[in-house]
VMD Tcl script that builds the backbone (N, CA, C; Angstrom):
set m [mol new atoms 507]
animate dup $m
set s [atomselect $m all]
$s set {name element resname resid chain x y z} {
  {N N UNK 1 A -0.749 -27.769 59.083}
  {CA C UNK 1 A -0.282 -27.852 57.709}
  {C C UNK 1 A -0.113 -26.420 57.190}
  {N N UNK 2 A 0.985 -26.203 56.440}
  {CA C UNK 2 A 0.954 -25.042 55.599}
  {C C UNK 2 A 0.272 -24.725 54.792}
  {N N UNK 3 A 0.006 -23.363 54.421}
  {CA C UNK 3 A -1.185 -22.903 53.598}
  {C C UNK 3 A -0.341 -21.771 52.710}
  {N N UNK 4 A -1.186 -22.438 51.670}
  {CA C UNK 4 A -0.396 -21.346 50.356}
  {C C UNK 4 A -1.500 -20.844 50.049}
  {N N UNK 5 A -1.575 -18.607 50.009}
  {CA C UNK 5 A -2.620 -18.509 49.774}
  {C C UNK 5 A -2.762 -17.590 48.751}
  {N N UNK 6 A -1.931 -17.246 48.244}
  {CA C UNK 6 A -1.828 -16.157 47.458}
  {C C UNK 6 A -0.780 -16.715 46.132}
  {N N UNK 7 A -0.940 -16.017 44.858}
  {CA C UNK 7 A -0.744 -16.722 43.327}
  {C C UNK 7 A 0.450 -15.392 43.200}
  {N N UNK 8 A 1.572 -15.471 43.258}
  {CA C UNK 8 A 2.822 -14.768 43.117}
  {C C UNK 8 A 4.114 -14.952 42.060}
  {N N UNK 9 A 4.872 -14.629 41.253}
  {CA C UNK 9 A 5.584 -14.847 40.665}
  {C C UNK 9 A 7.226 -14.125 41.012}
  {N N UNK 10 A 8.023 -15.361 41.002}
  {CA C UNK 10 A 9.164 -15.111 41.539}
  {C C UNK 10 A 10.565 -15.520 40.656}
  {N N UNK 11 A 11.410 -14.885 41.037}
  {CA C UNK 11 A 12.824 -15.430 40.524}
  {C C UNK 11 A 13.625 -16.224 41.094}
  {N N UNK 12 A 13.133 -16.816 42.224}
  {CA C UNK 12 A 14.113 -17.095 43.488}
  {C C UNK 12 A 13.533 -18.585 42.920}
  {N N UNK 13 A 14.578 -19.692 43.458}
  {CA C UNK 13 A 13.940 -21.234 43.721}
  {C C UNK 13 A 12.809 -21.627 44.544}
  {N N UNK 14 A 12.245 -22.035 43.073}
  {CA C UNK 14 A 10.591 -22.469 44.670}
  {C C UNK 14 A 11.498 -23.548 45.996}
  {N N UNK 15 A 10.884 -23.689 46.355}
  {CA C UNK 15 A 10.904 -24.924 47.447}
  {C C UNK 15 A 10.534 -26.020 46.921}
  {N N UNK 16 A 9.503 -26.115 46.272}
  {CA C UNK 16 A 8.984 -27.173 45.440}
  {C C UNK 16 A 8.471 -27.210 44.278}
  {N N UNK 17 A 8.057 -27.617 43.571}
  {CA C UNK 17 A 6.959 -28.047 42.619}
  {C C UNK 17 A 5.348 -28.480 42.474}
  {N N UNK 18 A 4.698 -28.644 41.953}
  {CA C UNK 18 A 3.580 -29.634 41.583}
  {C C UNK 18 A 3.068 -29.383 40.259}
  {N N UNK 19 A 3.169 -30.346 39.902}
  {CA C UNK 19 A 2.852 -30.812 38.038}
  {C C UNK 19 A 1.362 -30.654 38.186}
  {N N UNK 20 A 0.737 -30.268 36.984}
  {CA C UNK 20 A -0.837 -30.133 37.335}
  {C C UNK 20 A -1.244 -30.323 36.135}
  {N N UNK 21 A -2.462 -31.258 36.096}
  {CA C UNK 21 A -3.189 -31.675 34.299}
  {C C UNK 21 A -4.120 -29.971 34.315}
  {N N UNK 22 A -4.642 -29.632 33.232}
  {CA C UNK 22 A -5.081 -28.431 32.679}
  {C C UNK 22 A -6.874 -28.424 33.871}
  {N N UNK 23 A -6.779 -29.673 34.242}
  {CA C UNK 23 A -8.159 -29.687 35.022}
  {C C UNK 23 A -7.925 -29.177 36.139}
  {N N UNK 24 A -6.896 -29.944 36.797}
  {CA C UNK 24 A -6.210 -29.869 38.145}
  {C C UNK 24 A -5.878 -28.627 38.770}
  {N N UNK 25 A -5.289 -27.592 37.104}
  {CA C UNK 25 A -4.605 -26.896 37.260}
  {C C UNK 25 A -5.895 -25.021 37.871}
  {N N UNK 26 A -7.294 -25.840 37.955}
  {CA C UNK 26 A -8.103 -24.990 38.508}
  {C C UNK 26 A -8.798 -25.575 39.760}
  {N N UNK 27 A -8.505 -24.334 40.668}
  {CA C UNK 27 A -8.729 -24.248 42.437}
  {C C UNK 27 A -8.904 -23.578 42.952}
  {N N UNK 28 A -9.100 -23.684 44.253}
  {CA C UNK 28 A -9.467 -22.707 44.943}
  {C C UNK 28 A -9.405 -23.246 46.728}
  {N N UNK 29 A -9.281 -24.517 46.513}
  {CA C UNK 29 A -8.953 -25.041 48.202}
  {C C UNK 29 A -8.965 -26.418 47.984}
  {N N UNK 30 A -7.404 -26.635 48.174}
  {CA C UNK 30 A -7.636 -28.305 48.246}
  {C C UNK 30 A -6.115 -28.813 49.002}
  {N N UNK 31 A -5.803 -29.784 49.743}
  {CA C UNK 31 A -4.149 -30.341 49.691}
  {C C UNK 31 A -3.796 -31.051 48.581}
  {N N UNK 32 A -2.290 -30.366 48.805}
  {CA C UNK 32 A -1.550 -30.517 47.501}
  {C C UNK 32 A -0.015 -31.339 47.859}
  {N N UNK 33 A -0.013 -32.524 47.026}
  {CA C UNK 33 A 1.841 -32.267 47.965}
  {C C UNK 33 A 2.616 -32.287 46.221}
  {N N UNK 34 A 3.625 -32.094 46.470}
  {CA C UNK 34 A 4.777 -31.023 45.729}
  {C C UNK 34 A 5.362 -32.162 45.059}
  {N N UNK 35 A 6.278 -32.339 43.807}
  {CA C UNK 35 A 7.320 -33.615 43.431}
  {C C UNK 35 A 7.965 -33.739 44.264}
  {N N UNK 36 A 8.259 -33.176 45.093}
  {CA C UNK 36 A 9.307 -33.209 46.277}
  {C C UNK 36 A 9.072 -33.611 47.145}
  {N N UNK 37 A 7.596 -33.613 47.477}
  {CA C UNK 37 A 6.749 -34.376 48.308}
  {C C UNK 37 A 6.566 -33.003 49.753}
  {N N UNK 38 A 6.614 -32.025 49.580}
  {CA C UNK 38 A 6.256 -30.841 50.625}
  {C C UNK 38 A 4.444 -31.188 50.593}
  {N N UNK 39 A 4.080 -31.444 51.616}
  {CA C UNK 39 A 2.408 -30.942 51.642}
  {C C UNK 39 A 1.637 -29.877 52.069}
  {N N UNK 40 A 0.876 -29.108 51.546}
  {CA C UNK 40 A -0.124 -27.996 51.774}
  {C C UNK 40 A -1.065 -27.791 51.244}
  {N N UNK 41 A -1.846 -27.122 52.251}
  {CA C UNK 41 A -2.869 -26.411 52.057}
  {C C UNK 41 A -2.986 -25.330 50.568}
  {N N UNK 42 A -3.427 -25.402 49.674}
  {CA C UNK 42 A -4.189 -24.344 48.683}
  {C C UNK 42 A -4.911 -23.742 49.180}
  {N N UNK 43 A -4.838 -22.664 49.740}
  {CA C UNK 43 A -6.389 -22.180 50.322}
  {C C UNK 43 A -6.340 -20.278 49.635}
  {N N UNK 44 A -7.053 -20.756 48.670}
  {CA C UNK 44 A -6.996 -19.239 47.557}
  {C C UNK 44 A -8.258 -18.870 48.214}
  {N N UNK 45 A -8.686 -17.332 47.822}
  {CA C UNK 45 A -9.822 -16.604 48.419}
  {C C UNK 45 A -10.941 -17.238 47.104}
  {N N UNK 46 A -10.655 -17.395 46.083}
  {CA C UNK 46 A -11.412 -17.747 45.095}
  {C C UNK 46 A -10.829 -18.981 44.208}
  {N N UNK 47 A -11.900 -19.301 43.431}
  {CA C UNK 47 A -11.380 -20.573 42.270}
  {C C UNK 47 A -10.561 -19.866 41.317}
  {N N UNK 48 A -9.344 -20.404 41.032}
  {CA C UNK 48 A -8.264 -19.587 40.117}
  {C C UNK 48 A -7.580 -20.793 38.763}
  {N N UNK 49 A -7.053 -19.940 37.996}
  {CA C UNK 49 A -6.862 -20.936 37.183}
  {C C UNK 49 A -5.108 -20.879 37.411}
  {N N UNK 50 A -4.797 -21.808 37.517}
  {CA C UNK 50 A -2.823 -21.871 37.749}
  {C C UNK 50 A -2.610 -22.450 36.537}
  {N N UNK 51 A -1.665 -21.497 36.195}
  {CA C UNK 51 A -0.525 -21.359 34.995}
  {C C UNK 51 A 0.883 -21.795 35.249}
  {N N UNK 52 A 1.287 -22.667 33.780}
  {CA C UNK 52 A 2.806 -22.877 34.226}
  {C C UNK 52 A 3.656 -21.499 34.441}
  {N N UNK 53 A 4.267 -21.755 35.781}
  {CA C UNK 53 A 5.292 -20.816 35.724}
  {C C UNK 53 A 4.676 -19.974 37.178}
  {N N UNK 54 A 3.678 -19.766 37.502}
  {CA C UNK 54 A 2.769 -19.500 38.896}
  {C C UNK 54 A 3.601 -19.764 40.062}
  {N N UNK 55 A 3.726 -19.065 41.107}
  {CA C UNK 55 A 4.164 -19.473 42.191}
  {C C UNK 55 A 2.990 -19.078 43.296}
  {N N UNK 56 A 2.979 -20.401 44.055}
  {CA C UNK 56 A 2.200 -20.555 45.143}
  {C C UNK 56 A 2.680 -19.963 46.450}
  {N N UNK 57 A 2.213 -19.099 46.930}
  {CA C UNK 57 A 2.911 -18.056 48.047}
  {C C UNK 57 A 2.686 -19.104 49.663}
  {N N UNK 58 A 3.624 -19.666 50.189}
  {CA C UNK 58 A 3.212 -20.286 50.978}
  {C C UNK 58 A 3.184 -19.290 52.582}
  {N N UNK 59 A 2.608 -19.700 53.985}
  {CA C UNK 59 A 2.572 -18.116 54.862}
  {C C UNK 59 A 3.857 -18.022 54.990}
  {N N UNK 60 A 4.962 -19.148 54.792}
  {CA C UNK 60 A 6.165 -18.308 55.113}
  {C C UNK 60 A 7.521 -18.075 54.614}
  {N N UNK 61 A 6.658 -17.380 53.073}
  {CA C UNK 61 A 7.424 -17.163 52.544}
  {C C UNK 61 A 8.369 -17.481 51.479}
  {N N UNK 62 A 8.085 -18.752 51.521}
  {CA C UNK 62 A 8.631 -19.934 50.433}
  {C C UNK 62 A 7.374 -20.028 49.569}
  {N N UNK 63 A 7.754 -20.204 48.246}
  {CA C UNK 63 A 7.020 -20.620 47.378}
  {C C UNK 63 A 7.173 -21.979 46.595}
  {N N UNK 64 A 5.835 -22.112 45.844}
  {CA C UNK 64 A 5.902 -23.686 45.216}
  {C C UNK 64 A 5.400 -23.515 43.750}
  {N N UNK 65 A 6.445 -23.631 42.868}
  {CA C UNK 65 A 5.902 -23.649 41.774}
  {C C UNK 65 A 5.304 -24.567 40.730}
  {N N UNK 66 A 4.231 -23.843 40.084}
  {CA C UNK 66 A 3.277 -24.684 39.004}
  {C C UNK 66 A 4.008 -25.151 37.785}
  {N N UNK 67 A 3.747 -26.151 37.631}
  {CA C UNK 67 A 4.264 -27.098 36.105}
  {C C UNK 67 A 2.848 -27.606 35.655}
  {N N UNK 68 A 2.541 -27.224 34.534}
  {CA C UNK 68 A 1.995 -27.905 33.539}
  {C C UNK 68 A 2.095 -29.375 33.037}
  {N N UNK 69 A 1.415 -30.567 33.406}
  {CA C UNK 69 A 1.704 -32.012 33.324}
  {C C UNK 69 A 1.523 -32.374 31.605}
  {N N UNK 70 A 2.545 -32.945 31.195}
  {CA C UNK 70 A 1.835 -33.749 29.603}
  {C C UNK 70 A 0.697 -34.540 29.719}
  {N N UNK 71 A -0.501 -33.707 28.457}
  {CA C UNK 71 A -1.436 -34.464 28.787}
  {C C UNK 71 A -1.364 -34.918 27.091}
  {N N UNK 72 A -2.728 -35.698 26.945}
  {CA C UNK 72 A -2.852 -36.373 25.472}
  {C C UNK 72 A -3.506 -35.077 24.885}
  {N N UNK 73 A -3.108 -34.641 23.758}
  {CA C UNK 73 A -3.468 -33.852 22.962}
  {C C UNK 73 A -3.320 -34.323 21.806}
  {N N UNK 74 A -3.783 -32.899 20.804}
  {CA C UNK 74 A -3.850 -32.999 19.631}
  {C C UNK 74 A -3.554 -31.499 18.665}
  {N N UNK 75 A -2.361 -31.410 18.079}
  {CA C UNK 75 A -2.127 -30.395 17.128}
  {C C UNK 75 A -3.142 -30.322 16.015}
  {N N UNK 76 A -3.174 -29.206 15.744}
  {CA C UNK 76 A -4.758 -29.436 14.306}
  {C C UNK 76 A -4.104 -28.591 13.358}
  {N N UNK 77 A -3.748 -28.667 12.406}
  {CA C UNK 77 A -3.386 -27.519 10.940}
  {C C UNK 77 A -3.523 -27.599 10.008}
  {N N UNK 78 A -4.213 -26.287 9.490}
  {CA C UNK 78 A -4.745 -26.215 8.533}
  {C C UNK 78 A -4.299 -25.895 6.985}
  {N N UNK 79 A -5.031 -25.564 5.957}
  {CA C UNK 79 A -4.685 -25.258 4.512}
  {C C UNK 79 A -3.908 -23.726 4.925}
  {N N UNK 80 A -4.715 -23.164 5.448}
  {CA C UNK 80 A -4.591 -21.189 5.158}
  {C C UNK 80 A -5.236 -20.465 6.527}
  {N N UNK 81 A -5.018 -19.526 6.800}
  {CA C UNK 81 A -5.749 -18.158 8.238}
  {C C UNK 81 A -7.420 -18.622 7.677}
  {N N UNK 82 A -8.023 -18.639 6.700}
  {CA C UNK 82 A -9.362 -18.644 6.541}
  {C C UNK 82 A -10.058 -20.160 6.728}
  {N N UNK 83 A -9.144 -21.747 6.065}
  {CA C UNK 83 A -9.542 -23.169 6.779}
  {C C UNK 83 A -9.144 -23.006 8.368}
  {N N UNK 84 A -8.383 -22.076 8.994}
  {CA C UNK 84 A -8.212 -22.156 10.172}
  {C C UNK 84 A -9.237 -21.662 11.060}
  {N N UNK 85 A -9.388 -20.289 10.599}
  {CA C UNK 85 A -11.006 -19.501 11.035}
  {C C UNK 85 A -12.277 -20.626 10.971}
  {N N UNK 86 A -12.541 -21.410 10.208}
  {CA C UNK 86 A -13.873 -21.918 9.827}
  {C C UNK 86 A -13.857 -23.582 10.936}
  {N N UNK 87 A -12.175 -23.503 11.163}
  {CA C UNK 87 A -12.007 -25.058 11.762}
  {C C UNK 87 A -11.932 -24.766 13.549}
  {N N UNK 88 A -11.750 -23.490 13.372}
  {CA C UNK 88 A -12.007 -22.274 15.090}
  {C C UNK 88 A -12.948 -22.756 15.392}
  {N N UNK 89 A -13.847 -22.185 14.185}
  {CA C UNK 89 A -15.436 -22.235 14.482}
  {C C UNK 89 A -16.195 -23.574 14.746}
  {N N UNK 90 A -15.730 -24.567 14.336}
  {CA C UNK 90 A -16.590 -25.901 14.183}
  {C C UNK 90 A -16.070 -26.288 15.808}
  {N N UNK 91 A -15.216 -26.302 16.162}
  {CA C UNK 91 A -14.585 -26.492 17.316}
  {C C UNK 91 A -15.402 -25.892 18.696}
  {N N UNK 92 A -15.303 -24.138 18.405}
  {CA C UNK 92 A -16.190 -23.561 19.120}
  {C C UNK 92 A -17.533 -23.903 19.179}
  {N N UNK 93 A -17.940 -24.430 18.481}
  {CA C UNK 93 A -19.208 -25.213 18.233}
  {C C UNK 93 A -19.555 -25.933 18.882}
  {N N UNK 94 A -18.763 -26.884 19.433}
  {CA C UNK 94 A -18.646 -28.046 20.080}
  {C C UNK 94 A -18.669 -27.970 21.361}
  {N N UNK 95 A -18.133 -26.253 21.807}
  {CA C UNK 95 A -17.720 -26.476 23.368}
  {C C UNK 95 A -16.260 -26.565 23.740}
  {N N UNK 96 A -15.927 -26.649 22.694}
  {CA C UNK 96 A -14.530 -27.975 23.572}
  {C C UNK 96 A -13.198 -26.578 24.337}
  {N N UNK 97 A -12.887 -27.005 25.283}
  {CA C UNK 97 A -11.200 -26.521 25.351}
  {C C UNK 97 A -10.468 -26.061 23.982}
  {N N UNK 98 A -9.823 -25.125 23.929}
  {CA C UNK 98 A -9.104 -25.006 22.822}
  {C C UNK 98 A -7.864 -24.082 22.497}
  {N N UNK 99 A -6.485 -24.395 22.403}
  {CA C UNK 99 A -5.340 -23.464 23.012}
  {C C UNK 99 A -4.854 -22.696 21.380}
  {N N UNK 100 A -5.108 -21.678 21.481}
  {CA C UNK 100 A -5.214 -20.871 20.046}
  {C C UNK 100 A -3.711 -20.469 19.658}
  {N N UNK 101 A -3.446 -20.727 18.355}
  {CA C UNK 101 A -1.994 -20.219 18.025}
  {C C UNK 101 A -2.334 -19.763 16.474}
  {N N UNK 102 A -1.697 -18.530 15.985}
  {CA C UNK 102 A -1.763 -18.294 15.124}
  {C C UNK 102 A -1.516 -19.270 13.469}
  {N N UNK 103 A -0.916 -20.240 13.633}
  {CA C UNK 103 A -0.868 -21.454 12.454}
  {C C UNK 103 A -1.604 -22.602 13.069}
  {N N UNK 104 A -2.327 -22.829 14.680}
  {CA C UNK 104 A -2.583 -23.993 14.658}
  {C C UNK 104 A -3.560 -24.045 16.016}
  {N N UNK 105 A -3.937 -25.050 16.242}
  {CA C UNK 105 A -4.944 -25.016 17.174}
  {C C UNK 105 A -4.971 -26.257 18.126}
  {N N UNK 106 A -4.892 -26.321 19.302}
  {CA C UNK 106 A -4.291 -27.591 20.117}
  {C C UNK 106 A -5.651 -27.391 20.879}
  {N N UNK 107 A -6.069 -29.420 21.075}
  {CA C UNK 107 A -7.018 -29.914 21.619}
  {C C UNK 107 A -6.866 -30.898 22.595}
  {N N UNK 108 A -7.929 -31.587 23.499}
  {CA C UNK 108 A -7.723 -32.786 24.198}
  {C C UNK 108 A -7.713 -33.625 22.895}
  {N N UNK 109 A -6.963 -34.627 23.149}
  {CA C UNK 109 A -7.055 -35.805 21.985}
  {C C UNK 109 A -8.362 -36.475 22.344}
  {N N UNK 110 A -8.827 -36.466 20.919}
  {CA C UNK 110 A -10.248 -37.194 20.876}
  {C C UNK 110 A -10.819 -37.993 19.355}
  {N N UNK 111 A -10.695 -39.230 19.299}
  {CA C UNK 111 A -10.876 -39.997 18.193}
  {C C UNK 111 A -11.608 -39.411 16.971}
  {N N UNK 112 A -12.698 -39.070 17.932}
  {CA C UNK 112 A -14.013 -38.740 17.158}
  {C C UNK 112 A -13.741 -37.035 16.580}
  {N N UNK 113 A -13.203 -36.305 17.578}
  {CA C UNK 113 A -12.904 -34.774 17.070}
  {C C UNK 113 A -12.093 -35.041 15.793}
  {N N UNK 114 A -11.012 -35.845 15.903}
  {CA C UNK 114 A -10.048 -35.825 15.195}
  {C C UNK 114 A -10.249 -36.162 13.904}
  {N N UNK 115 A -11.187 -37.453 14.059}
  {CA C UNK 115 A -11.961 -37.867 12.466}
  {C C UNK 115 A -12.351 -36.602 11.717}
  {N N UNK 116 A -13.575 -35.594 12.230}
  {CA C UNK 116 A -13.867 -34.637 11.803}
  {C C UNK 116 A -13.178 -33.895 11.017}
  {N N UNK 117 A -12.271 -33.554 12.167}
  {CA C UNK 117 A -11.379 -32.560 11.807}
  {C C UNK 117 A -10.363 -32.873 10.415}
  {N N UNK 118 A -10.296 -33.953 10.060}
  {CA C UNK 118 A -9.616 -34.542 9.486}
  {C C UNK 118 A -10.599 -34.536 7.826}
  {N N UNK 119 A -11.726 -34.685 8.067}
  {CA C UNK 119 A -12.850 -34.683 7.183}
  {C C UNK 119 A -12.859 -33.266 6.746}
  {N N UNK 120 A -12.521 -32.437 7.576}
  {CA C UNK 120 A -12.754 -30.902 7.365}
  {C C UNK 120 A -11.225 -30.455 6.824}
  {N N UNK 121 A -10.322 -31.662 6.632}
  {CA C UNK 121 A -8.925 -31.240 5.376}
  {C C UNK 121 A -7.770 -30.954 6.236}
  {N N UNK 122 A -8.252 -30.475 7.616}
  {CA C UNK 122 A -6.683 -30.301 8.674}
  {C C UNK 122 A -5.740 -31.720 8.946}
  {N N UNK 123 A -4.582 -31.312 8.847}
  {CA C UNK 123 A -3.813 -32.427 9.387}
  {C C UNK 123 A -3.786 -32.090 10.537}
  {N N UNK 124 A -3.679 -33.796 11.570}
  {CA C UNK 124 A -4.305 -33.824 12.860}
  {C C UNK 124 A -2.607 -34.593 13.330}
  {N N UNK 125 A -2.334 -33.944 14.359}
  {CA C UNK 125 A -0.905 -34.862 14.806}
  {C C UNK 125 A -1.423 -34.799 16.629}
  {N N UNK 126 A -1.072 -36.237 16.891}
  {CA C UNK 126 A -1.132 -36.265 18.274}
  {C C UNK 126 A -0.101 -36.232 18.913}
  {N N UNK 127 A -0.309 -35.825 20.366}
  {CA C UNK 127 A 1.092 -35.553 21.382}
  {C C UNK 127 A 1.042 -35.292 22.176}
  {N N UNK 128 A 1.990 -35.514 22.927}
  {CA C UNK 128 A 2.081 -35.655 24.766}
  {C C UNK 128 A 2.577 -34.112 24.966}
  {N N UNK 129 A 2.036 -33.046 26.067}
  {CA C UNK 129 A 2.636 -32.081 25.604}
  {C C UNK 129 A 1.775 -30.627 26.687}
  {N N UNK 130 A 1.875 -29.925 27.643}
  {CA C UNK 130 A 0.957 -29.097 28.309}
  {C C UNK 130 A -0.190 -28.810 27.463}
  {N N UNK 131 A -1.313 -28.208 27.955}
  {CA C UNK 131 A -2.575 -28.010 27.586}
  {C C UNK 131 A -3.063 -26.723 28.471}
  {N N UNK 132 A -3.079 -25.426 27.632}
  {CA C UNK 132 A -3.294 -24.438 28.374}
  {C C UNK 132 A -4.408 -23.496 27.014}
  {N N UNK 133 A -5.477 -23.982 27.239}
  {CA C UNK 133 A -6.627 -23.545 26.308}
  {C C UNK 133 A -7.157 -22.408 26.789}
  {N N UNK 134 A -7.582 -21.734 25.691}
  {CA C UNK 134 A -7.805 -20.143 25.622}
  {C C UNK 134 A -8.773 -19.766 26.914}
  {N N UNK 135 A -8.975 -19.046 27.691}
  {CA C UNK 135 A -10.418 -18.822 29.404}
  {C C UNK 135 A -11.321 -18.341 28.822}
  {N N UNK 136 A -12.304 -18.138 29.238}
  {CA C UNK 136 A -13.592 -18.054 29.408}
  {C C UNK 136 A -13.388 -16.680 28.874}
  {N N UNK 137 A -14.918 -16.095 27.822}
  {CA C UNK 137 A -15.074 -14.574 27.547}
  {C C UNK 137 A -15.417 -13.759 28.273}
  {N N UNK 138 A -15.664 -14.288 29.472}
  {CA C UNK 138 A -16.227 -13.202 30.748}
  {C C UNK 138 A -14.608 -12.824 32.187}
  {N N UNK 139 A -13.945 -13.728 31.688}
  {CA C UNK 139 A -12.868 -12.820 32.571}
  {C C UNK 139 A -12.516 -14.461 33.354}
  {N N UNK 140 A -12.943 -15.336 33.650}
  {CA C UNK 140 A -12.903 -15.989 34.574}
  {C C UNK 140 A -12.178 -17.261 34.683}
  {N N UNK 141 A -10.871 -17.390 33.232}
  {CA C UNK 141 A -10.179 -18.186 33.212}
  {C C UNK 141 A -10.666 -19.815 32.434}
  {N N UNK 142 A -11.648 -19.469 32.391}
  {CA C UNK 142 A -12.436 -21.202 31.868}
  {C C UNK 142 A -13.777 -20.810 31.382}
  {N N UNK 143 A -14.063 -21.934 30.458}
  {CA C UNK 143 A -15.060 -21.871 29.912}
  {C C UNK 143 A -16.331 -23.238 30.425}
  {N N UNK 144 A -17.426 -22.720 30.541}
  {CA C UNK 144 A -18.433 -23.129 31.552}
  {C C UNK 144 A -19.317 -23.847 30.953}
  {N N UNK 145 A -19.485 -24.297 29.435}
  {CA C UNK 145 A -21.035 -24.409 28.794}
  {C C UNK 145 A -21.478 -23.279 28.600}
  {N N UNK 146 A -22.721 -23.326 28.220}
  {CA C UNK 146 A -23.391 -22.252 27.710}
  {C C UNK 146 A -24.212 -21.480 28.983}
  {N N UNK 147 A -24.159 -21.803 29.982}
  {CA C UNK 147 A -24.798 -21.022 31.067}
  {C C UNK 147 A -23.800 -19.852 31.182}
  {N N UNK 148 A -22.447 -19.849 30.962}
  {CA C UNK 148 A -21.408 -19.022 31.462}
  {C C UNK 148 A -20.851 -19.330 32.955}
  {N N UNK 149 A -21.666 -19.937 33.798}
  {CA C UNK 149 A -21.366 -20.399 34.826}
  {C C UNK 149 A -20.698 -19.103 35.996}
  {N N UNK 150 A -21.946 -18.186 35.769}
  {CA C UNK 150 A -21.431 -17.084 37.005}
  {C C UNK 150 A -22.457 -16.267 36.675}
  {N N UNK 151 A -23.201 -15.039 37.717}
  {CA C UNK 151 A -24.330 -14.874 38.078}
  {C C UNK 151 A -23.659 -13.088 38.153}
  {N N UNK 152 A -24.872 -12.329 37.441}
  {CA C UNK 152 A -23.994 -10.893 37.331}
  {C C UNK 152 A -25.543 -10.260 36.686}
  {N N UNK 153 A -25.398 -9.145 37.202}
  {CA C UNK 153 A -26.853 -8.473 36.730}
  {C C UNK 153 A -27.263 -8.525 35.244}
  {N N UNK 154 A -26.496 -8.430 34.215}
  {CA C UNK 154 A -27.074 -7.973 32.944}
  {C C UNK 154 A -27.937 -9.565 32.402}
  {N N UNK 155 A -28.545 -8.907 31.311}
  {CA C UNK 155 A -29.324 -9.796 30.853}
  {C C UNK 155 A -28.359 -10.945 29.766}
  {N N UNK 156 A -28.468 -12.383 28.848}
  {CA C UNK 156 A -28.012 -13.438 28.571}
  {C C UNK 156 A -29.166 -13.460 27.509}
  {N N UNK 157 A -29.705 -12.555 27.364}
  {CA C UNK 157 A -30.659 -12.759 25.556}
  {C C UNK 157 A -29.711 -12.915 24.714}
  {N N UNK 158 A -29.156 -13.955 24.120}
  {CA C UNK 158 A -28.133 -13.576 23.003}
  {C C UNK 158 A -29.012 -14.146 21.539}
  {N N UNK 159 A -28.811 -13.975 20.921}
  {CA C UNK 159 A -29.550 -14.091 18.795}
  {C C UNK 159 A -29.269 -15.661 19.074}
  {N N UNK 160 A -27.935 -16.170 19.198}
  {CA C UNK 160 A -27.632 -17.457 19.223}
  {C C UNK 160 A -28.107 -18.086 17.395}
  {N N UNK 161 A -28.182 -17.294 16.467}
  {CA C UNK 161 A -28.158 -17.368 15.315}
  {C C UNK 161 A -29.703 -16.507 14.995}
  {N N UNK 162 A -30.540 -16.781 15.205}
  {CA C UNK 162 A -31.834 -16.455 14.763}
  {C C UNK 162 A -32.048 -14.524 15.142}
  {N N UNK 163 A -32.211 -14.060 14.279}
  {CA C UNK 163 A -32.456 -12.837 14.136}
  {C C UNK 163 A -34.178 -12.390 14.211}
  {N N UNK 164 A -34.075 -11.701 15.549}
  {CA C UNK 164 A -35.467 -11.037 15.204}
  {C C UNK 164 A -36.030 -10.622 14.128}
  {N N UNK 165 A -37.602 -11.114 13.727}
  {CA C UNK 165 A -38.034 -10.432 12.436}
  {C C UNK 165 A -37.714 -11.327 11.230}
  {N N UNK 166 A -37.006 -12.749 11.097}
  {CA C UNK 166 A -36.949 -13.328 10.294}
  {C C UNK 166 A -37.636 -14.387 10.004}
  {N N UNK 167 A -38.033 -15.041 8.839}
  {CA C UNK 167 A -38.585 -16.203 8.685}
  {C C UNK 167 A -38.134 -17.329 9.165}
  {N N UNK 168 A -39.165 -18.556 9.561}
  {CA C UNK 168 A -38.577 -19.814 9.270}
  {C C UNK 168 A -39.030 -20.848 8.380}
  {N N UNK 169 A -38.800 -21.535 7.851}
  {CA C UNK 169 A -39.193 -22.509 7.231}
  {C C UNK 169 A -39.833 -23.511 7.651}
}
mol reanalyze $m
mol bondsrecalc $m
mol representation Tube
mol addrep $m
């Protein structure tokens, strides 16, 4: 089987395709076959995150390019830059995926987010539509939970709100 191993960007016609949900769209070794139905090997040196528009370097030479699949989402918008900042934050709060745009903020569609959010004054519109949410603050394309999910000398003391030296109630 062919092996695509390297993440390249080209002008030329891929050979193929493969549509990928925002989950899918992170790897590092798996078979893949193409809309076209070509099959191969993924075999990256590391877990990577593929972007629409990515070309998959296959050994010979042909490439296969990444598409972004419509997934269920959710547009979020707000009153003003400052209900948008505070509706960042409740979000970030949560954990969740989240694809940042300067007027608006796109999510997985989720009943329960959406109620919230909706409680918190944003108009909430749903839609079929790619999902390419902001990576991880450490470099690594995705966001992990709160472990960070990768192992590196410095220390992970963070305040996490509570300030040395303060009271509690």
């Amino acid at each position: 089987m062919i092996r695509a191993t390297d993440i390249t960007h080209s002008h030329d016609e891929p050979v193929d395709t493969v549509t990928l949900s925002y989950d899918d769209r992170h790897r590092r070794r798996m078979v893949m076959t193409g809309d076209r139905g070509l099959s191969f090997l993924l075999d990256l040196s590391e877990a990577t995150q593929l972007h629409e528009g990515d070309d998959l370097l296959l050994e010979d030479g042909r490439h296969v390019r990444v598409r972004a699949a419509p997934e269920d989402i959710m547009q979020v918008v707000a009153t003003d830059p400052l209900h948008l900042m505070r509706t960042a934050w409740h979000i970030g709060n949560r954990h969740l995926p989240c694809e940042i745009h300067v007027d608006r903020l796109v999510l997985r569609f989720d009943h329960v987010i959406a109620d919230m959010l909706e409680k918190l004054g944003c108009e909430v519109t749903r839609l079929e539509a790619p999902f390419n949410p902001e990576g991880g603050a450490y470099g690594h394309g995705r966001t992990h939970g709160h472990d960070h999910g990768h192992d590196h000398p410095h220390s992970h003391d963070h305040p996490h709100g509570h300030r040395p030296g303060h009271a509690h109630d």
